[in-house]
VMD Tcl script that builds the backbone (N, CA, C; Angstrom):
set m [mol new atoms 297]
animate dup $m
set s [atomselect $m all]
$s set {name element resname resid chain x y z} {
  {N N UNK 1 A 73.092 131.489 36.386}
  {CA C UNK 1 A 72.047 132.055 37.224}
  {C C UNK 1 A 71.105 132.905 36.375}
  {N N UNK 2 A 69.751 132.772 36.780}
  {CA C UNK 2 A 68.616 133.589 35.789}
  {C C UNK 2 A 68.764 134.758 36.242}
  {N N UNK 3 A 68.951 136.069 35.746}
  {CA C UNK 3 A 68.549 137.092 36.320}
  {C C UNK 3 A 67.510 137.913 35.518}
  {N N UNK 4 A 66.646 138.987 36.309}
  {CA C UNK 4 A 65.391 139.658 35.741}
  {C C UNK 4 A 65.226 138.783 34.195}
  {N N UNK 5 A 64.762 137.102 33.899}
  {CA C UNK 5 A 64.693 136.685 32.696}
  {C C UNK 5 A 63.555 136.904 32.299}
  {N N UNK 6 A 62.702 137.635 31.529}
  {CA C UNK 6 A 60.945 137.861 31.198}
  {C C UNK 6 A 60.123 136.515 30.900}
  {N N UNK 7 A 59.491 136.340 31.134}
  {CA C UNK 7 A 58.838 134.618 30.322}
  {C C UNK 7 A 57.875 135.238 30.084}
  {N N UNK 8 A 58.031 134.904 28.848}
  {CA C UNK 8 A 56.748 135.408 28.244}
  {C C UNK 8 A 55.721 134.240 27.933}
  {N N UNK 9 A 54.410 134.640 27.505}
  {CA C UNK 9 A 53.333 133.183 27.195}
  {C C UNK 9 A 53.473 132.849 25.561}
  {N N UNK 10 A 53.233 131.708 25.351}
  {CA C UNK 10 A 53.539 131.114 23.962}
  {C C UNK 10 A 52.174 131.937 23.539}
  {N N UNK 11 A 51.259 131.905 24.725}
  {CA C UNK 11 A 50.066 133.039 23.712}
  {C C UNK 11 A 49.174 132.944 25.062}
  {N N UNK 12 A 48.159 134.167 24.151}
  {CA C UNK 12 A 47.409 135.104 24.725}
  {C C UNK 12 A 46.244 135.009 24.734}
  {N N UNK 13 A 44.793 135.158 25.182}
  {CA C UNK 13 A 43.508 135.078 24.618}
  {C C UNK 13 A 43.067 136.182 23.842}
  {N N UNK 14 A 42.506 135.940 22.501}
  {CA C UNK 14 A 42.252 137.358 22.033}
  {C C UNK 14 A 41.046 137.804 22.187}
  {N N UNK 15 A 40.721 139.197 21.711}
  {CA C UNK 15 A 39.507 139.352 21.965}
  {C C UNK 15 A 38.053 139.249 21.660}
  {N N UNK 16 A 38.499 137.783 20.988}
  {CA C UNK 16 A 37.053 136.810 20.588}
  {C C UNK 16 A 37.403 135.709 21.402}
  {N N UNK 17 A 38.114 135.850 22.155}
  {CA C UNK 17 A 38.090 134.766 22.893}
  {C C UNK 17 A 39.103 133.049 22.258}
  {N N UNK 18 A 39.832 133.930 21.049}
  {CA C UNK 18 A 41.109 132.913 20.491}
  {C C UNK 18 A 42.016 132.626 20.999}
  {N N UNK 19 A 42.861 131.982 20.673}
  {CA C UNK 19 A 44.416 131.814 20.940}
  {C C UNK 19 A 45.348 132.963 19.936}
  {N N UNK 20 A 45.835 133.934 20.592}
  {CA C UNK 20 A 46.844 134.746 20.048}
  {C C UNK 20 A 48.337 134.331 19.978}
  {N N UNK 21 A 49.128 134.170 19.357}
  {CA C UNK 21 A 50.504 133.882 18.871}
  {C C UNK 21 A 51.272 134.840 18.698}
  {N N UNK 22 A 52.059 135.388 18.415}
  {CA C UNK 22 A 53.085 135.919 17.714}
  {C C UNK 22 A 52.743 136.173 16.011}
  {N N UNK 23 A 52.399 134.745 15.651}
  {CA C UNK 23 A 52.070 133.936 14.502}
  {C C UNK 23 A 51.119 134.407 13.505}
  {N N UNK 24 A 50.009 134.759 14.549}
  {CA C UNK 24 A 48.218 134.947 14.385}
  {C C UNK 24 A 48.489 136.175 14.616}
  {N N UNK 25 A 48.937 137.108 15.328}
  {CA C UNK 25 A 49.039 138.622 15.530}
  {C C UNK 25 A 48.607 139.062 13.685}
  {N N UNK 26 A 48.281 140.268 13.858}
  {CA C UNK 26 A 48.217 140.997 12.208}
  {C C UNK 26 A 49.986 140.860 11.682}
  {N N UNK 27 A 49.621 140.851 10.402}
  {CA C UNK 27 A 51.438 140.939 9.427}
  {C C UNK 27 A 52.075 142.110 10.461}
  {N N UNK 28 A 53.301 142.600 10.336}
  {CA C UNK 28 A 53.769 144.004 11.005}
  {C C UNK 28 A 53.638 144.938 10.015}
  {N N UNK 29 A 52.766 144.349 8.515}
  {CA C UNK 29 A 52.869 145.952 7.717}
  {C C UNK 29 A 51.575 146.048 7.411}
  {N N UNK 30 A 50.746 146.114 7.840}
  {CA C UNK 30 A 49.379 146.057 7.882}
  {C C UNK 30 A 49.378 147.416 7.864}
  {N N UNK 31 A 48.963 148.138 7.295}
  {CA C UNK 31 A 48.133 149.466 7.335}
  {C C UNK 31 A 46.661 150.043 7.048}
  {N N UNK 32 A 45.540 148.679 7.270}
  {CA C UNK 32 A 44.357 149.281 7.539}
  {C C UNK 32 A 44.026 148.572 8.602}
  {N N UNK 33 A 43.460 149.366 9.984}
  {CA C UNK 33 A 43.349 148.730 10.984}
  {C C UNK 33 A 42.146 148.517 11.474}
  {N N UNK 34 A 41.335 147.525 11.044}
  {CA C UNK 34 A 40.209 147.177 11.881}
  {C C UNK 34 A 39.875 146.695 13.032}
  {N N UNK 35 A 38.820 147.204 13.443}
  {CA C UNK 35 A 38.615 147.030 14.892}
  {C C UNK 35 A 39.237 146.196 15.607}
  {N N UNK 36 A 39.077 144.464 14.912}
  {CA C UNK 36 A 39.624 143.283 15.445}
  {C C UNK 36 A 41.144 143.322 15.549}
  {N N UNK 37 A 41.815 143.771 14.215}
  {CA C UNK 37 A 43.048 143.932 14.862}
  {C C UNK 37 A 43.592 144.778 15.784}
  {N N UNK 38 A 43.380 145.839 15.731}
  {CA C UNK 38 A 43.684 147.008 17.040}
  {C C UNK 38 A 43.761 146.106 18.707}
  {N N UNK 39 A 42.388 145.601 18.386}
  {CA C UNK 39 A 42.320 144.535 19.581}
  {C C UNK 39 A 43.242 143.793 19.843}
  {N N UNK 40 A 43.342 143.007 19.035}
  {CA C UNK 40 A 44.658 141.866 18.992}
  {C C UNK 40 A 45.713 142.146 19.528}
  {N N UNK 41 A 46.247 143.285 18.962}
  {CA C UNK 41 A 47.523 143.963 19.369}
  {C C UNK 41 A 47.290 144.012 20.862}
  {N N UNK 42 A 46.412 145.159 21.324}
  {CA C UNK 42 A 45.968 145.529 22.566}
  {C C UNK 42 A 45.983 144.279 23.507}
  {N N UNK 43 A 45.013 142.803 23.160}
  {CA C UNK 43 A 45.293 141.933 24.029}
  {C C UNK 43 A 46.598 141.516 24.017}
  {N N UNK 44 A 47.662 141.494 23.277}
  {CA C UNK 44 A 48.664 141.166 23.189}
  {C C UNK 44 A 49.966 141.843 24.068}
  {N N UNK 45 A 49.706 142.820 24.170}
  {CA C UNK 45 A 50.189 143.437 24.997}
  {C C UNK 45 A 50.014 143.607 26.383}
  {N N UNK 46 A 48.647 144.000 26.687}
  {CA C UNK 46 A 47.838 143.078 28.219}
  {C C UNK 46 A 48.263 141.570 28.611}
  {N N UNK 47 A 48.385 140.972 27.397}
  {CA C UNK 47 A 48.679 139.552 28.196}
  {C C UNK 47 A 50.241 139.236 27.793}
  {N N UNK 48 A 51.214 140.271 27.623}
  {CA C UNK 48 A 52.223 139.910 27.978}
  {C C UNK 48 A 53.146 139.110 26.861}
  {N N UNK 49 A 52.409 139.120 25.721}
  {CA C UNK 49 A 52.829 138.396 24.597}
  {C C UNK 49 A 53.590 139.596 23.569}
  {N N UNK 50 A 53.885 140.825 23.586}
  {CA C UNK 50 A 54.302 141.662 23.479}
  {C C UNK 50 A 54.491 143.024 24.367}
  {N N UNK 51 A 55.875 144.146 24.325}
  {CA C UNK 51 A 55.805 145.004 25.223}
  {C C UNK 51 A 55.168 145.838 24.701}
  {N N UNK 52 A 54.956 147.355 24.974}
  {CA C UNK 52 A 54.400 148.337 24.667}
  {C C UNK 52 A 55.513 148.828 23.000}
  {N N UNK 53 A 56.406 148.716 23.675}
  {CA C UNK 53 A 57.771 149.001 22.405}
  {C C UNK 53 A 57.418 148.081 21.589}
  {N N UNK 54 A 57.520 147.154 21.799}
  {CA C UNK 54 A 57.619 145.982 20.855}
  {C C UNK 54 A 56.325 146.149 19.856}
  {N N UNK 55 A 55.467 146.371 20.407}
  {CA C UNK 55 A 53.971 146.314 19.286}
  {C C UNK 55 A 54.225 147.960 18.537}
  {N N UNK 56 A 55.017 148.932 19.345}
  {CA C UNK 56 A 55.180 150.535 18.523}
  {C C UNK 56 A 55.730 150.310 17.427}
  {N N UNK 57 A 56.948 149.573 17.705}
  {CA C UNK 57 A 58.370 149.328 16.873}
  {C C UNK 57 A 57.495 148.248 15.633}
  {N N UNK 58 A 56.998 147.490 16.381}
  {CA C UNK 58 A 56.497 146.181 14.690}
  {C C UNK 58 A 55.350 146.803 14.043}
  {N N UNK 59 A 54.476 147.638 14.867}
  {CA C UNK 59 A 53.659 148.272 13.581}
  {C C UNK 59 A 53.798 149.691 13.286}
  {N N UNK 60 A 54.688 150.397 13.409}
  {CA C UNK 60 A 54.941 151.550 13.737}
  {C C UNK 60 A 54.106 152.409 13.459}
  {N N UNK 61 A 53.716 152.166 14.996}
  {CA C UNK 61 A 52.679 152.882 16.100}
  {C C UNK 61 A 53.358 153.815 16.791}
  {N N UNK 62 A 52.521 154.973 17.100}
  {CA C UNK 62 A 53.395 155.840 18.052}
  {C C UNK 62 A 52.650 155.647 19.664}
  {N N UNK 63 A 53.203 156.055 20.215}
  {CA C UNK 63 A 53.173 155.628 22.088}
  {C C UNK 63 A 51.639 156.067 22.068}
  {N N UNK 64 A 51.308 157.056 21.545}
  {CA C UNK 64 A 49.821 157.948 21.615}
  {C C UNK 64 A 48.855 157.231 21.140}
  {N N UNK 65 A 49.021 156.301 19.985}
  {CA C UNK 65 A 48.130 156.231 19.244}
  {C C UNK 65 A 47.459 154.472 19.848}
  {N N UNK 66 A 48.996 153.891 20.570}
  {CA C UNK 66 A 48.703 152.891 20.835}
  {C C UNK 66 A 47.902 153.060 22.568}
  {N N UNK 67 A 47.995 153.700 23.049}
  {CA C UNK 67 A 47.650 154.210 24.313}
  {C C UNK 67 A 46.071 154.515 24.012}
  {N N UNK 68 A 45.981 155.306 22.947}
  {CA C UNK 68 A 44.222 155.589 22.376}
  {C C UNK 68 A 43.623 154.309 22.305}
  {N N UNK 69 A 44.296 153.118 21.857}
  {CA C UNK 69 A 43.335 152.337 21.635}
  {C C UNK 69 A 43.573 151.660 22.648}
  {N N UNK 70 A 44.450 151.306 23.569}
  {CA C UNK 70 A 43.880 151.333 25.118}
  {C C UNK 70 A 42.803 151.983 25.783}
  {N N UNK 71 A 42.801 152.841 25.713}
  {CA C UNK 71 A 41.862 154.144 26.096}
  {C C UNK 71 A 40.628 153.239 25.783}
  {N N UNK 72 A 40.534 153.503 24.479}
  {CA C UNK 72 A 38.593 153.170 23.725}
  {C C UNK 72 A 38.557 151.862 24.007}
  {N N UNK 73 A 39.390 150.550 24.657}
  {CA C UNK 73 A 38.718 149.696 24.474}
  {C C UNK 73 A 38.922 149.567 26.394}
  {N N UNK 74 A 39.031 149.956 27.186}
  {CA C UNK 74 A 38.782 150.420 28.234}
  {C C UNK 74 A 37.513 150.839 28.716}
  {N N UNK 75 A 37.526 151.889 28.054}
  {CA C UNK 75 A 36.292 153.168 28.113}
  {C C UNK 75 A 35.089 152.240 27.375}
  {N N UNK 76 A 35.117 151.787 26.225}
  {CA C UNK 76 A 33.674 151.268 25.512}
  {C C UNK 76 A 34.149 149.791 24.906}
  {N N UNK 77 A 34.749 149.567 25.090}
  {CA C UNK 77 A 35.025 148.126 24.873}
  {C C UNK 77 A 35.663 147.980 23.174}
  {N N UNK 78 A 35.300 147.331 22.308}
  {CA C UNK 78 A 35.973 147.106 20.754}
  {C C UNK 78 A 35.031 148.143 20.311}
  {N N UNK 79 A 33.923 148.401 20.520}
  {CA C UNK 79 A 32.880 149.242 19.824}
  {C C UNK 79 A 33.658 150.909 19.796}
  {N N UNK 80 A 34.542 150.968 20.541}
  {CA C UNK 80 A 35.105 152.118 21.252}
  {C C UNK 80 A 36.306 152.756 19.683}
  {N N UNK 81 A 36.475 151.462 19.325}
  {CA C UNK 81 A 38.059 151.045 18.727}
  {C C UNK 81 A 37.691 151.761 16.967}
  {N N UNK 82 A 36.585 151.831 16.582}
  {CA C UNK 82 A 35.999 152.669 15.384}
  {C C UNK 82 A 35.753 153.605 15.099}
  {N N UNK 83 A 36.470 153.745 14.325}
  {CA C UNK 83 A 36.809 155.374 13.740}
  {C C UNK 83 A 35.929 156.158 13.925}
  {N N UNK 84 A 34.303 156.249 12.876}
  {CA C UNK 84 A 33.374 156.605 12.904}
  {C C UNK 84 A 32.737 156.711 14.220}
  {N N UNK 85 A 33.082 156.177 15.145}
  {CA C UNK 85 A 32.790 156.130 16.741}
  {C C UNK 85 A 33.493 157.122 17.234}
  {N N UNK 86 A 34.696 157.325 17.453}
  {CA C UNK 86 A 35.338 157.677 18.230}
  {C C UNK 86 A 35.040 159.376 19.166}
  {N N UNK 87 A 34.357 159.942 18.218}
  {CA C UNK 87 A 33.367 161.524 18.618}
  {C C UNK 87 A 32.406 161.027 19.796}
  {N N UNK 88 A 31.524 160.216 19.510}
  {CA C UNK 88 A 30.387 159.771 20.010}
  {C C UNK 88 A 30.897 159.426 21.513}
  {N N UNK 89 A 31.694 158.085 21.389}
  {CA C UNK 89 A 32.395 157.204 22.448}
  {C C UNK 89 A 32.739 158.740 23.358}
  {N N UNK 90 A 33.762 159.331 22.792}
  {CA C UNK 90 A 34.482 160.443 23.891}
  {C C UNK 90 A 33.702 161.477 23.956}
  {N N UNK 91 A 32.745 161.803 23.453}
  {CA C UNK 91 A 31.305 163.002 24.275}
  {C C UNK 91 A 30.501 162.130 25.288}
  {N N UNK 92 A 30.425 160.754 25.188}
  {CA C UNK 92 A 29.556 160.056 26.403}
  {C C UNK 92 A 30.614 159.623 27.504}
  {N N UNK 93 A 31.943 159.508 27.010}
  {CA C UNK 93 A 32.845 159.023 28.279}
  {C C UNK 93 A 32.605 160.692 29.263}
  {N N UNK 94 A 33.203 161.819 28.188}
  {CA C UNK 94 A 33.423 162.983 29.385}
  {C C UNK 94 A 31.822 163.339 29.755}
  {N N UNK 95 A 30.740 163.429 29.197}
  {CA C UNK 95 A 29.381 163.265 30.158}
  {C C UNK 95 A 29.412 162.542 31.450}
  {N N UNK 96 A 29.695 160.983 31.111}
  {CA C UNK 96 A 29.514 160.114 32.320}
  {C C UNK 96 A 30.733 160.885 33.339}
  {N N UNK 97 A 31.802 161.142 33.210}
  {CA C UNK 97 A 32.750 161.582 34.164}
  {C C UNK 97 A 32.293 163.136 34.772}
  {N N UNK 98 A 31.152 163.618 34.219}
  {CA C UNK 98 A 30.852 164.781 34.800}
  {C C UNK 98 A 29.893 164.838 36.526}
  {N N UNK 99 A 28.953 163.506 35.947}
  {CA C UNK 99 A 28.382 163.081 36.621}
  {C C UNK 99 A 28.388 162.016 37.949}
}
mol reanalyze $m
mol bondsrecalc $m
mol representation Tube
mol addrep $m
């Protein structure tokens, strides 16, 4: 008998509009993170092709940091997801929420 069994998708759409894998995800030791990958991860996790743990634990990410880039690509989309952005992005998010 199956019980609570997860099915997960062989893959995901990324956020160019690819096929995401497991495969195609960034290496798990990647340590410079550009925009596109942050994304990746992020769709990957939205679509169920990884858990929240699972993407902390393989790139070791902390709960915060992966939640931020939820946040910015929420709030401003991938443009959100850049470093050099990230002042800008969060003085116009808390403006617009004032209003």
């Amino acid at each position: 008998m199956i019980e609570n069994q997860k099915i997960r998708p062989a893959q995901v759409i990324g956020p160019l509009g690819e096929p995401l894998t497991l495969d195609t995800l960034p290496p798990p030791n990647t340590t410079r993170w550009v925009v596109r990958r942050k994304a990746e991860v992020v769709a990957a996790v939205n679509g169920g092709l990884l858990t929240v743990d699972e993407a902390c634990e393989r790139y070791s990410l902390s709960l915060e940091e992966f939640a931020s880039w939820q946040r910015s690509i929420d709030r401003s989309g991938m443009a959100g997801l850049r470093v050099t952005r990230i002042q800008h992005y969060r003085d116009l998010y808390e403006r617009q929420q004032r209003f």
